[in-house]
C-alpha positions as CSV (number, residue, x, y, z in Angstrom):
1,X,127.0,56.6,130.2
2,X,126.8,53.8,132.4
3,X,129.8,51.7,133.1
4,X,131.0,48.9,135.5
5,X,133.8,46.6,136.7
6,X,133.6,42.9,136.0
7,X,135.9,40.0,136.5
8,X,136.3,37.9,133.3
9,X,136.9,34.3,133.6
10,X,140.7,33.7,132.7
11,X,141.5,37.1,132.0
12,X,142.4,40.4,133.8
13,X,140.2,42.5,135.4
14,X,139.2,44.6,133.3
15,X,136.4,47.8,133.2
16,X,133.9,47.7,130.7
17,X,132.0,51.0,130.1
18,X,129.0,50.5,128.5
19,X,127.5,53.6,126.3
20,X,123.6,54.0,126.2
21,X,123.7,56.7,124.1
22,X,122.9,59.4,127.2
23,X,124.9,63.0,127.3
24,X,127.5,62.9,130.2
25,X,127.4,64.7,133.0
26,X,129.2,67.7,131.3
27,X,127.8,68.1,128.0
28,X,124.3,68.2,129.2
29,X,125.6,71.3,131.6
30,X,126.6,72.5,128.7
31,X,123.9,71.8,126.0
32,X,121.3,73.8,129.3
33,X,124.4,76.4,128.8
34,X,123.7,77.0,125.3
35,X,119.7,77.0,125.2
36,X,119.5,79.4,128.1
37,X,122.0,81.4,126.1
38,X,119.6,81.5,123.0
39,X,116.7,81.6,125.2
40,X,118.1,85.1,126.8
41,X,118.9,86.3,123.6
42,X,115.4,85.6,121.9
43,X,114.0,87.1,124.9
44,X,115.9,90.4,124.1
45,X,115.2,90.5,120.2
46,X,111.6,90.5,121.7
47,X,111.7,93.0,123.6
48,X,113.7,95.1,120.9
49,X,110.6,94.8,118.5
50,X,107.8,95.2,121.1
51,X,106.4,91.7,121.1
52,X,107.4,90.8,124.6
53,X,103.4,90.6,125.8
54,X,101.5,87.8,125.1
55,X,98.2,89.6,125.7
56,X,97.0,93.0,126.0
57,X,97.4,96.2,123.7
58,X,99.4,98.6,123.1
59,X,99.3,102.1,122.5
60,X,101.1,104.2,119.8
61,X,103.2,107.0,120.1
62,X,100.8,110.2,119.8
63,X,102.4,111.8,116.2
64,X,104.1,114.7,116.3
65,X,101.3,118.0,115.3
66,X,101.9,118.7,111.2
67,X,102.9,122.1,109.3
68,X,101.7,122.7,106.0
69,X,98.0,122.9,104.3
70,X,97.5,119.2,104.5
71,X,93.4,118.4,106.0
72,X,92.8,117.7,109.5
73,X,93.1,119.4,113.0
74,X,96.1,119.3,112.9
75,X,97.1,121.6,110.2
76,X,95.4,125.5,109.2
77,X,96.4,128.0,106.7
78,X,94.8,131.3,106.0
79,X,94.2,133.3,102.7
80,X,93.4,137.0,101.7
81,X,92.7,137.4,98.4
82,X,92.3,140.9,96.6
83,X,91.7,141.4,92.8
84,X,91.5,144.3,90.6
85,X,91.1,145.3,87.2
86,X,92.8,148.4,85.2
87,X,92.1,150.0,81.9
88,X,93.7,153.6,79.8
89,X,91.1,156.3,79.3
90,X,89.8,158.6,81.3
91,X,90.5,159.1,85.4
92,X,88.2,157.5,87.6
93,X,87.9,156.8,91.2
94,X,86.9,153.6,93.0
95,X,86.5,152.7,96.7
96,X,87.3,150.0,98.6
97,X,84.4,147.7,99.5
98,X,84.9,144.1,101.4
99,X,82.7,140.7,101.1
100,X,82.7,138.2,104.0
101,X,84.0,135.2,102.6
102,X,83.8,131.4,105.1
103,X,85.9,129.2,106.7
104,X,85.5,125.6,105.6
105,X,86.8,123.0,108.5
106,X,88.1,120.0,108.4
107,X,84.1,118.4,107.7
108,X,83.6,120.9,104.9
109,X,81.1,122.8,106.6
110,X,81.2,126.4,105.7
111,X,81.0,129.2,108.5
112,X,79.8,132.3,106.5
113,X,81.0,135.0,108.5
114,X,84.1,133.8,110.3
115,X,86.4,136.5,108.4
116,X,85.9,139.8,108.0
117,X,87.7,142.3,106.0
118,X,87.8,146.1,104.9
119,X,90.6,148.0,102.9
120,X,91.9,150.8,104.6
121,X,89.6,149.9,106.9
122,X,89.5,147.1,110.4
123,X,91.7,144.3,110.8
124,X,91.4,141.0,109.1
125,X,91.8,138.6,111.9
126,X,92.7,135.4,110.4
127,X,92.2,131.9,112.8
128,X,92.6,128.8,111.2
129,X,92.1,126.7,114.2
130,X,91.3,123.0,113.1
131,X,90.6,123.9,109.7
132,X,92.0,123.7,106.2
133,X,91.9,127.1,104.9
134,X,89.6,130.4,105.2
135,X,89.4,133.0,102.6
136,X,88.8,136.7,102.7
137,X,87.6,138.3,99.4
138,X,87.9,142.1,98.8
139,X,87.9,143.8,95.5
140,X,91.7,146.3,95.2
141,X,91.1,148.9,92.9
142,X,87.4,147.7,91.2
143,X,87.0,148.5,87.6
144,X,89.6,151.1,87.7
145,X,90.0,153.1,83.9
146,X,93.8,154.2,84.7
147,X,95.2,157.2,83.0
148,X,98.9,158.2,82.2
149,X,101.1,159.1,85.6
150,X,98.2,156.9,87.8
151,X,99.5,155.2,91.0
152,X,97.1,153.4,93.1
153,X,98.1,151.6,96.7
154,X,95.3,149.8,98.9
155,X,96.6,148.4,102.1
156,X,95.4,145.2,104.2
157,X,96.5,144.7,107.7
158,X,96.3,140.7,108.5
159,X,96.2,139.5,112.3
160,X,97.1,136.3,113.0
161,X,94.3,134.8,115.3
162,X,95.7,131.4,115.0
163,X,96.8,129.0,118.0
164,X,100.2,129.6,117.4
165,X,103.2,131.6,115.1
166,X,102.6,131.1,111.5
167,X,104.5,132.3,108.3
168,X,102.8,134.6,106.0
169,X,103.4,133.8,102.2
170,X,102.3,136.4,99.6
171,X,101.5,135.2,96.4
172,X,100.4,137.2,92.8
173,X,98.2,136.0,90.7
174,X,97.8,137.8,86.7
175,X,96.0,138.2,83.7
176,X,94.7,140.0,81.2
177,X,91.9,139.9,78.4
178,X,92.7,141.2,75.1
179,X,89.8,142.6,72.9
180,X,89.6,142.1,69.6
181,X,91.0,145.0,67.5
182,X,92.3,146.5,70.4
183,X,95.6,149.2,70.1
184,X,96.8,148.4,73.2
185,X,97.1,144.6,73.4
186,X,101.3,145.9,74.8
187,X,99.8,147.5,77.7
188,X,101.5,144.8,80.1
189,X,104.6,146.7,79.1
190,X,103.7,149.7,80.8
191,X,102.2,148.9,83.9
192,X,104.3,148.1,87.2
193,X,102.7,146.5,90.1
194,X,104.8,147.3,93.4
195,X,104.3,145.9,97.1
196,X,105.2,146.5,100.5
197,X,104.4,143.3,102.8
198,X,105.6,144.0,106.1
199,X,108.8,145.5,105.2
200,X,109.3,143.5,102.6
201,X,109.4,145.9,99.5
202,X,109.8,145.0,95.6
203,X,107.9,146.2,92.2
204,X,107.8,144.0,88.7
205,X,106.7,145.2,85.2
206,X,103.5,143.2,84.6
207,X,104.5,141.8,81.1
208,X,107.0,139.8,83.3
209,X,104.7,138.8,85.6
210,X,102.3,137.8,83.2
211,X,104.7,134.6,82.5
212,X,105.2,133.2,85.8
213,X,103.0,130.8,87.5
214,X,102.0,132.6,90.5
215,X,105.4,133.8,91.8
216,X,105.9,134.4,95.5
217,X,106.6,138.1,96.5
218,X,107.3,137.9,100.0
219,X,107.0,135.3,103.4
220,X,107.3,136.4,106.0
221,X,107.0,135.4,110.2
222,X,103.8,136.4,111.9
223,X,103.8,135.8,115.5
224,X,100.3,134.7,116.9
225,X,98.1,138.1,118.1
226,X,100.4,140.1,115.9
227,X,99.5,141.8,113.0
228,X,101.1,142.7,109.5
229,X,100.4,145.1,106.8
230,X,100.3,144.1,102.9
231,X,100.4,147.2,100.6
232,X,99.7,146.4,96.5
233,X,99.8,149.2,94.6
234,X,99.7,149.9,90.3
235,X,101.4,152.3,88.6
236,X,101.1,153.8,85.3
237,X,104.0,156.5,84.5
238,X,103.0,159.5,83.1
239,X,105.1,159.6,79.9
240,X,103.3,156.8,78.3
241,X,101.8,157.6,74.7
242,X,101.5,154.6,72.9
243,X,99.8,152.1,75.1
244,X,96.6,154.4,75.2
245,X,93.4,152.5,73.4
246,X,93.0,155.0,70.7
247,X,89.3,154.8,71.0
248,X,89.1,150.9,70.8
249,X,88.3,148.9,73.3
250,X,91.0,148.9,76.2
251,X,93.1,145.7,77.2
252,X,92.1,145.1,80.8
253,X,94.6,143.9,83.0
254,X,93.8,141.9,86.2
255,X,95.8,140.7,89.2
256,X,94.6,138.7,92.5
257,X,97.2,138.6,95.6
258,X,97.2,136.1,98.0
259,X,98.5,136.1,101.4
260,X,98.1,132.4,103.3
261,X,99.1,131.7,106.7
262,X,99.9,128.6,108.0
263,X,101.9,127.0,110.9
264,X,101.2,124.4,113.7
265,X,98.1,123.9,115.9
266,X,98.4,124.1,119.3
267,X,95.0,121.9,119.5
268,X,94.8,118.3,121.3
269,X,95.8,115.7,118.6
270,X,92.8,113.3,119.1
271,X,94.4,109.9,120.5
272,X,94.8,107.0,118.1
273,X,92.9,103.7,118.9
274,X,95.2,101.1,121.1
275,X,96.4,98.9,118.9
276,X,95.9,95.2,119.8
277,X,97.9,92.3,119.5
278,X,96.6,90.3,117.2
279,X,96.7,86.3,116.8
280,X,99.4,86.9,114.0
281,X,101.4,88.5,116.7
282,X,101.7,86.1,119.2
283,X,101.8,83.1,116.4
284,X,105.3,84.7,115.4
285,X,106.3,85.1,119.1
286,X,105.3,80.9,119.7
287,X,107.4,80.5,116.2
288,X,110.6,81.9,117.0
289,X,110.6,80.5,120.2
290,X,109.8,77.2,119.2
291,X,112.8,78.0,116.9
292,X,115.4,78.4,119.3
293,X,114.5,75.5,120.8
294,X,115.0,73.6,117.4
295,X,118.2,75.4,117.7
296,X,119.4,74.5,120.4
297,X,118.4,70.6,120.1
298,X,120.2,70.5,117.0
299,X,123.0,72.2,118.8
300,X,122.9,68.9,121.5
301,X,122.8,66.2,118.4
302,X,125.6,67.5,117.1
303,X,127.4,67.3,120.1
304,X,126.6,63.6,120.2
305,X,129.5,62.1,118.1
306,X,128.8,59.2,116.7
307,X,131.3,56.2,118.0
308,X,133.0,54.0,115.8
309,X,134.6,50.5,116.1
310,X,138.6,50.7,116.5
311,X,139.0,47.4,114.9
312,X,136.2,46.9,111.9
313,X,135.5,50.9,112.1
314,X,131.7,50.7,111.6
315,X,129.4,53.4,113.9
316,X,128.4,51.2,116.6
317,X,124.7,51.4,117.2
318,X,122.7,53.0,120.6
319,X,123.2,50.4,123.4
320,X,126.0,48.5,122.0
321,X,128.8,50.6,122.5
322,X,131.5,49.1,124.7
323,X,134.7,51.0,126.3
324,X,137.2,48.5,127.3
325,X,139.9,50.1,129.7
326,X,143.0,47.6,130.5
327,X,144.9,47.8,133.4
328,X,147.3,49.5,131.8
329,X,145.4,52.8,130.8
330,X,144.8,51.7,127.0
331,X,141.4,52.2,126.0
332,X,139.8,50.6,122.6
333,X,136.0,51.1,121.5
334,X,134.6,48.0,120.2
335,X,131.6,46.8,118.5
336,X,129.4,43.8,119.6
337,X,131.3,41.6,117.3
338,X,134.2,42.9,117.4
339,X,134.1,42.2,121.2
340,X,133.3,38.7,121.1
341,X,136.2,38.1,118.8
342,X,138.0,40.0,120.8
343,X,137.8,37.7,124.0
């Protein structure tokens, strides 16, 4: 805003404040007042979301080790399987034998020979470092023929070998295959399977087992270097009559248990690649900024009012604005016509 005193010829004096359009002293303070402000701010959402550097990388936090039978080194379970077959007719016996089953890792390369197992017999010792699942195979009872007043139990102690505490979940598994002609296709309703898995006792007629999907019997906490015991027995009381097979060929009942262990890895979660910024990054960052700088221009054009005439009332154009102050104190905006008719 420049302005000036002149003397006119045959008047007063008078001062005449010519307007070039500029920001006074003042508002452009405060128009720097209000970018910085936005400036500050922008800075701060920035470094909110990250995207403060320009350049460089940077690198993710490491994820927290998962629980569960998902793939990867992260995760392990563990599974002992047993199965066994039983028939009515004569008494036989059967022994327990054990085959080696693998462990598959996380590439799906089998390790024949990383489990061993004997019922009755040694410790399974289960580790399911960095990989998926292993499985132990043993046959329960074999090809048992079961008579009237039978009970069987084979036990299987389990050792957790794994890099930390796991939880042991115990899991049935039935079936049975019904001959044709056979007179004992109810032989379900006389048979009760029983276990005892660490403590954890129970026993279920195997008609109602039949018509589940694999129901849990028991989970239970397994420290690591710890072992449990996981007792399965049969049981066919000895009043039974009428689920013998009468000389027909017998329904054979079957049953598989499955014990898994699983918890968390203590392993060394391999480190993600640093991430870099990319060009879309710092686009975004030049973008906002260049947005807050719209901002606050807009913010300084709207603080230039535009000026009208006080006698015709039109907006008096950049550079012609003229602020006459009288002597005394009375102040009237003018246009450039307006002034010459004026004087």
């Amino acid at each position: 805003m420049a302005a000036r005193t002149v003397i006119l010829p045959g008047a007063e004096p008078q001062v005449l404040r010519y307007d070039d359009g500029a920001l006074s002293a003042r508002a452009r303070v405060l128009a720097w007042l209000i970018a910085t402000v936005l400036l500050i701010g922008g800075a701060g959402v920035l470094a909110a979301a990250g995207l403060t550097p320009l350049t460089g990388a940077r690198t993710p936090a490491q994820p927290a080790p998962a629980a569960g039978t998902s793939t990867g080194t992260s995760t392990g379970t563990s599974t002992g399987t047993s199965t066994g077959t039983a028939t009515t007719g004569g008494v036989g016996t059967s022994t327990g034998t054990a085959t080696t089953g693998g462990t598959e890792t996380s590439t799906g390369t089998a390790v024949d020979g990383a489990i061993r197992a004997e019922w009755d017999g040694g410790t399974v010792h289960v580790d399911w470092t960095g990989a998926p699942y292993a499985t132990v195979e043993a046959e329960f009872v074999g090809d048992r023929v079961a008579a009237p007043g039978d009970r069987v139990t084979r036990t299987l102690d389990l050792a957790n070998d794994g890099p930390s505490d796991a939880v042991m979940t115990v899991q049935l598994s039935v079936g049975q295959e019904l001959p044709a002609g056979t007179a004992n296709a109810d032989l379900a309703e006389a048979v009760d399977l029983f276990w005892d898995i660490a403590g954890v006792t129970g026993s279920e007629r195997f008609a109602v087992l039949l018509d589940q999907d694999r129901p849990t019997i028991a989970e239970v906490a397994v420290p690591r270097g710890q072992t449990v015991r996981v007792t399965i027995g049969f049981e066919l009381p000895a009043d039974v009559t009428r689920h013998t097979n009468a000389g027909t060929d017998s329904t054979a009942l079957q049953f598989q248990v499955q014990a898994r262990m699983q918890g968390e890895t203590t392993g060394v979660v391999p480190s993600s690649p640093e991430l870099a910024i990319t060009g879309a990054q710092v686009a975004g960052v030049a973008l906002l900024v260049l947005g807050l700088l719209v901002v606050g221009w807009l913010l300084v054009l709207i603080a230039r009012r535009r000026t009208r005439c006080d006698d015709c009332g039109r907006p008096i154009r950049r550079g012609e604005d003229c602020t006459v102050h009288h002597i005394d104190g009375r102040r009237r905006v003018l246009c450039a016509d307006c002034r010459v008719l004026d004087r």
